[in-house]
C-alpha positions in Angstrom: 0.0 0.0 0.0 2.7 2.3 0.5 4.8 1.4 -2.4 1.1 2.4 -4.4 1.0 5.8 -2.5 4.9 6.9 -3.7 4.0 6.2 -6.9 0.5 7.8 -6.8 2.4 10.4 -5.0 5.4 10.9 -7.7 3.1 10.4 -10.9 0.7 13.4 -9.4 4.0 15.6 -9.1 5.4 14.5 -12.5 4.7 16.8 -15.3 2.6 14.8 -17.0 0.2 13.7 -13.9 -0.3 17.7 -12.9 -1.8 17.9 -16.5 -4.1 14.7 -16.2 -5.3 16.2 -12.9 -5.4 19.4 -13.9 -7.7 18.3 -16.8 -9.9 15.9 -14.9 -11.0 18.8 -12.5 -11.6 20.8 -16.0 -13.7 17.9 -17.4 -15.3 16.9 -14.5 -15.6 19.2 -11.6 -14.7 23.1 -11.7 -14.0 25.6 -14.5 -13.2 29.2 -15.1 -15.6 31.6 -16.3 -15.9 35.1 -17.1 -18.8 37.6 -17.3 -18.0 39.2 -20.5 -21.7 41.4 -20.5 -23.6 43.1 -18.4 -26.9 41.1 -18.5 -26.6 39.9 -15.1 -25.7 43.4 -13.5 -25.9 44.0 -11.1 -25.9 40.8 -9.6 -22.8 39.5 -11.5 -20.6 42.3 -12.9 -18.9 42.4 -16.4 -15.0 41.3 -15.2 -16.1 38.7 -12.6 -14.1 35.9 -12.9 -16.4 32.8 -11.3 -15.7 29.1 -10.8 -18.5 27.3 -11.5 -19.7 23.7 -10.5 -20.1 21.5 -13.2 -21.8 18.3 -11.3 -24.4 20.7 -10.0 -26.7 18.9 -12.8 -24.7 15.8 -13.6 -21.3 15.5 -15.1 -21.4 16.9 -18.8 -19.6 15.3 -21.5 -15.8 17.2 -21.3 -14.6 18.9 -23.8 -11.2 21.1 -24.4 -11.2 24.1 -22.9 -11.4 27.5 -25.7 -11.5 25.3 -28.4 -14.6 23.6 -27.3 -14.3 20.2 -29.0 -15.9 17.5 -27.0 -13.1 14.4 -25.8 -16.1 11.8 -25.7 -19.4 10.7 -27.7 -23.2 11.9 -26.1 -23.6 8.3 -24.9 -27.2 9.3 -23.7 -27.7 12.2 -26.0 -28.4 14.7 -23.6 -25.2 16.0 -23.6 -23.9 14.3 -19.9 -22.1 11.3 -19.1 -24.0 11.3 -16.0 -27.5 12.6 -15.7 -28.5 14.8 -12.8 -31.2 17.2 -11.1 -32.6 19.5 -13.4 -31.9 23.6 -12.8 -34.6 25.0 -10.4 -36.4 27.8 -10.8 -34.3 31.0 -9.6 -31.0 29.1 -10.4 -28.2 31.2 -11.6 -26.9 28.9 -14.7 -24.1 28.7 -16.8 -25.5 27.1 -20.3 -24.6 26.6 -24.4 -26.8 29.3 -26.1 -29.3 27.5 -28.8 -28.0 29.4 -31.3 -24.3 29.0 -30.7 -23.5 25.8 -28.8 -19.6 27.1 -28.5 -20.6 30.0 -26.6 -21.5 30.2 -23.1 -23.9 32.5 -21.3 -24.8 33.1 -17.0 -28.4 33.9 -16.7 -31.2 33.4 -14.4 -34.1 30.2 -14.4 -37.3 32.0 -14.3 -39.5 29.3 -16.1 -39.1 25.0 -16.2 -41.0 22.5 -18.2 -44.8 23.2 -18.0 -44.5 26.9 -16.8 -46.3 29.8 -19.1 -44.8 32.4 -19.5 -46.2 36.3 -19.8 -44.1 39.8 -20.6 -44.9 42.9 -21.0 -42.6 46.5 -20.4 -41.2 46.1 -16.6 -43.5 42.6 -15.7 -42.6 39.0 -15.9 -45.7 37.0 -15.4 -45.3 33.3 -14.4 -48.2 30.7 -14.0 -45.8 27.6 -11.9 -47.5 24.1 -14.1 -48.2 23.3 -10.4 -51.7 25.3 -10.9 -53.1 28.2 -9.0 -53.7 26.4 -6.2 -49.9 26.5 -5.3 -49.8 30.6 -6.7 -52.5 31.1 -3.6 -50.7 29.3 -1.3 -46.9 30.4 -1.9 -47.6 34.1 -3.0 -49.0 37.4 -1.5 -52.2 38.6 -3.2 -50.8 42.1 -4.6 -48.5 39.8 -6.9 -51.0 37.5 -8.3 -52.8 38.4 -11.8 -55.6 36.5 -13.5 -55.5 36.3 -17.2 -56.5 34.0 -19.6 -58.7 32.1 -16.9 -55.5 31.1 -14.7 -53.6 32.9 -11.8 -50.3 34.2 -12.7 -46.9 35.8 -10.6 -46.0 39.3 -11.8 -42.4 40.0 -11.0 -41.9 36.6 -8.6 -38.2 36.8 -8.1 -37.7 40.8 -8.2 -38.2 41.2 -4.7 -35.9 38.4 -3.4 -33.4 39.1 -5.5 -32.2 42.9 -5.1 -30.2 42.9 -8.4 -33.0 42.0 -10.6 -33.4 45.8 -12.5 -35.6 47.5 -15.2 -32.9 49.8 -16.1 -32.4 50.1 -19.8 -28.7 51.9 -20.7 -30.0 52.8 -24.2 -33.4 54.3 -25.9 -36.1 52.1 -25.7 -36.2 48.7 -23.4 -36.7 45.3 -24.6 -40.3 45.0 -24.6 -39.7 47.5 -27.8 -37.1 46.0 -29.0 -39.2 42.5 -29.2 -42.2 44.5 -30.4 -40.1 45.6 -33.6 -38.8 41.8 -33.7 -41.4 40.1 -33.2 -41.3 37.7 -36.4 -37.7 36.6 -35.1 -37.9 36.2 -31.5 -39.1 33.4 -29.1 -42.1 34.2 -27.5 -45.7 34.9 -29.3 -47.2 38.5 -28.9 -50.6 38.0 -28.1 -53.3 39.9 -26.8 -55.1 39.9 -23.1 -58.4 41.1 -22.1 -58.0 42.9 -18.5 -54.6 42.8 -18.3 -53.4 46.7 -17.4 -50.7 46.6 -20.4 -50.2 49.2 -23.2 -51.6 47.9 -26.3 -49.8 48.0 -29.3 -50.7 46.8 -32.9 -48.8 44.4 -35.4 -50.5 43.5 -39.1 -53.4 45.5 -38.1 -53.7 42.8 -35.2 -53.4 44.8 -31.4 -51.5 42.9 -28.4 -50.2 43.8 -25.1 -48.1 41.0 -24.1 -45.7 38.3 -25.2 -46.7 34.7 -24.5 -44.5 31.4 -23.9 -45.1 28.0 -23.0 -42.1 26.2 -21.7 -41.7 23.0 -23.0 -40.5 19.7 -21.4 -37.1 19.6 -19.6 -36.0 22.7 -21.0 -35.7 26.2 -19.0 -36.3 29.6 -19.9 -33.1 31.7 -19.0 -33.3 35.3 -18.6 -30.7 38.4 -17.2 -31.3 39.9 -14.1 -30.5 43.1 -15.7 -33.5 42.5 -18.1 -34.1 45.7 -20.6 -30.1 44.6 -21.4 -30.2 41.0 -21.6 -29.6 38.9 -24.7 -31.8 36.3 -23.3 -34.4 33.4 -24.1 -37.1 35.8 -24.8 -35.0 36.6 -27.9 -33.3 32.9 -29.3 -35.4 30.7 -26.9 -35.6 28.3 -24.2 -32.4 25.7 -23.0 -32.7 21.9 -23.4 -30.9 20.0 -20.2 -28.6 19.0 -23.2 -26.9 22.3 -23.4 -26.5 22.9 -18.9 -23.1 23.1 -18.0 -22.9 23.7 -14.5 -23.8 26.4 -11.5 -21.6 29.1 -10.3 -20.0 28.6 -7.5 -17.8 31.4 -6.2 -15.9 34.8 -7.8 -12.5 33.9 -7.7 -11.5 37.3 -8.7 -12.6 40.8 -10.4 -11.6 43.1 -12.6 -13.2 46.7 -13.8 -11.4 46.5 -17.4 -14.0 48.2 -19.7 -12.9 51.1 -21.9 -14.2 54.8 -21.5 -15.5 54.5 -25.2 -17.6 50.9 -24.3 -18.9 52.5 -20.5 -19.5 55.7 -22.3 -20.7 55.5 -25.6 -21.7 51.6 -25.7 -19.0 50.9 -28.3 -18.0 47.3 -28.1 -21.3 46.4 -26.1 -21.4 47.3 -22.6 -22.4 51.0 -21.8 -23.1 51.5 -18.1 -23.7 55.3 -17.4 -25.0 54.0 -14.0 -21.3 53.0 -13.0 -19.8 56.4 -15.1 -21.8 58.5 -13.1 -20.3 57.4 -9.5 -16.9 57.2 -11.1 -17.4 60.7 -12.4 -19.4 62.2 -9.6 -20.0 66.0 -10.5 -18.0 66.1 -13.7 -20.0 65.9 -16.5 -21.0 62.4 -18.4 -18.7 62.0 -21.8 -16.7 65.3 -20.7 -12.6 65.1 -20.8 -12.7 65.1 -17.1 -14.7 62.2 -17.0 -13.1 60.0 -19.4 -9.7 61.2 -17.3 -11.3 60.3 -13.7 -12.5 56.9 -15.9 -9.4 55.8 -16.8 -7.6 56.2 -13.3 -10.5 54.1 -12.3 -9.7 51.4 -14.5 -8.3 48.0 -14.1 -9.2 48.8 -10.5 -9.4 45.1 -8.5 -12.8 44.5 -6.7 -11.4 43.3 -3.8 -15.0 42.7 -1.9 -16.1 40.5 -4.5 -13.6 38.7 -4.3 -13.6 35.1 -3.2 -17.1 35.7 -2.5 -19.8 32.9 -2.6 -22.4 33.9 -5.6 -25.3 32.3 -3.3 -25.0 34.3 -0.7 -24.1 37.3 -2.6 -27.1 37.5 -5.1 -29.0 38.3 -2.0 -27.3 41.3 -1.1 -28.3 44.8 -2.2 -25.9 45.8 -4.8 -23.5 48.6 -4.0 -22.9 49.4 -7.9 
């Protein structure tokens, strides 16, 4: 036994065993991610660097970091060697998009399998597949809507969850933005009787609302920072297939971001929320600004750092 630990013990320091170990935890257990927009602000913040868990719903088939070329065959086709629990409701989840199964996005769970799914400028209306009788029981009546004969949740997580924002950094939101697209994005504009929404018209048809059924094990996955979120309400919902794992903890952050993107939006990413305490009196896109800006910049984080994202997501956000 302890002529098997020396060698255990030697091939783990050899060159070749720190990469096989190094590459099982990659495959199998933790990986490196980075918020590279700011559709989760503020609850995750562009330049957070975050380990997630990727057992948190079974072990997904590994693949080669950057690259993303998968080292083994979808044995059960649902793109995990082993299956696990399903995302919950309220999750924060790292996921393939649809669209682009190379590219990784963080968002929120709002809706599972069976859910329906209502929006409309500033509301997010849930009916839970469990029926109304659990919306009575788990929910206080000022939340709860009826339309379309059934009890729905306006807004269910926005109160738990202090960085879940309306706060749109350009003109418009994304209810307009899905009003102009609504031939190309996921959910079906429809139209309510009684519900207190704006109603708009589209080939001489009105609606006031946006309507989605979830379908089975798949989960609709939207930003917490929602009138700036690239989300499922725009390329659709997220088959188990395409989970990759929870996150877990911010190993480190980073404020990076140019003047020119914080400022003016070039590159993606304007913030004029975060400008304005940088800047304090001086005025937005002025010289002085861009000058207090950039002595800002590539400042660390430092209480965000090693911080647990569970715990954190409650906290009220402090940029």
């Amino acid at each position: 036994m302890k002529n098997f630990l020396n060698r255990l013990y030697n091939f783990s320091t050899s060159w070749t065993g720190t990469i096989l170990i190094v590459l099982v935890v990659i495959f199998f257990g933790l990986q490196s991610f980075v918020i590279p927009s700011g559709s989760m602000k503020r609850t995750l913040l562009i330049g957070d660097f975050l380990f997630a868990k990727k057992f948190s719903y079974g072990i997904t088939i590994p693949e080669i970091p950057i690259v993303g070329v998968k080292v083994l065959p979808d044995f059960n086709g649902n793109g995990h060697l082993i299956e696990g629990s399903r995302p919950q409701r309220e999750d924060i989840v790292i996921f393939y998009v649809p669209t682009n199964k190379k590219q990784h996005f963080v968002k929120r769970c709002v809706a599972v399998g069976g859910d329906e799914i209502l929006y409309y400028d500033k509301h997010l209306l849930i009916h839970f597949h469990e029926g109304d009788n659990f919306i009575e029981k788990n929910y206080p009546k000022e939340k709860i809507v009826k339309a379309m004969g059934k009890l729905w949740v306006d807004n269910p997580y926005k109160n738990r969850y202090p960085g879940i924002q309306y706060q749109p950094e350009y003109e418009g939101n994304s209810f307009m933005l899905m009003q102009f697209n609504q031939n190309k994005i996921d959910m079906k504009p429809v139209y309510i009787e009684g519900l207190e929404a704006p109603v708009g018209g589209y080939d001489v048809k009105p609606m006031n609302a946006f309507y989605k059924k979830i379908s089975k094990d798949h989960f609709y996955m939207i930003g917490d920072n929602r009138d700036n979120s690239d989300d499922s309400r725009f390329w659709g919902e997220v088959p188990y297939s395409l989970i990759i794992g929870k996150p877990w903890f911010t190993w480190f952050s980073l404020e990076y971001r140019s003047f020119e993107r914080v400022a003016k939006g070039i590159g993606g990413g304007r913030d004029h929320q975060m400008l304005k305490k940088v800047c304090g009196n001086s005025k937005l896109l002025s010289k002085e600004c861009e000058a207090k800006w950039n002595r800002y910049r590539f400042s660390i984080r430092w209480d965000r750092v090693f911080r647990n994202i569970d715990n954190m997501q409650y906290e009220k956000p402090i940029r």
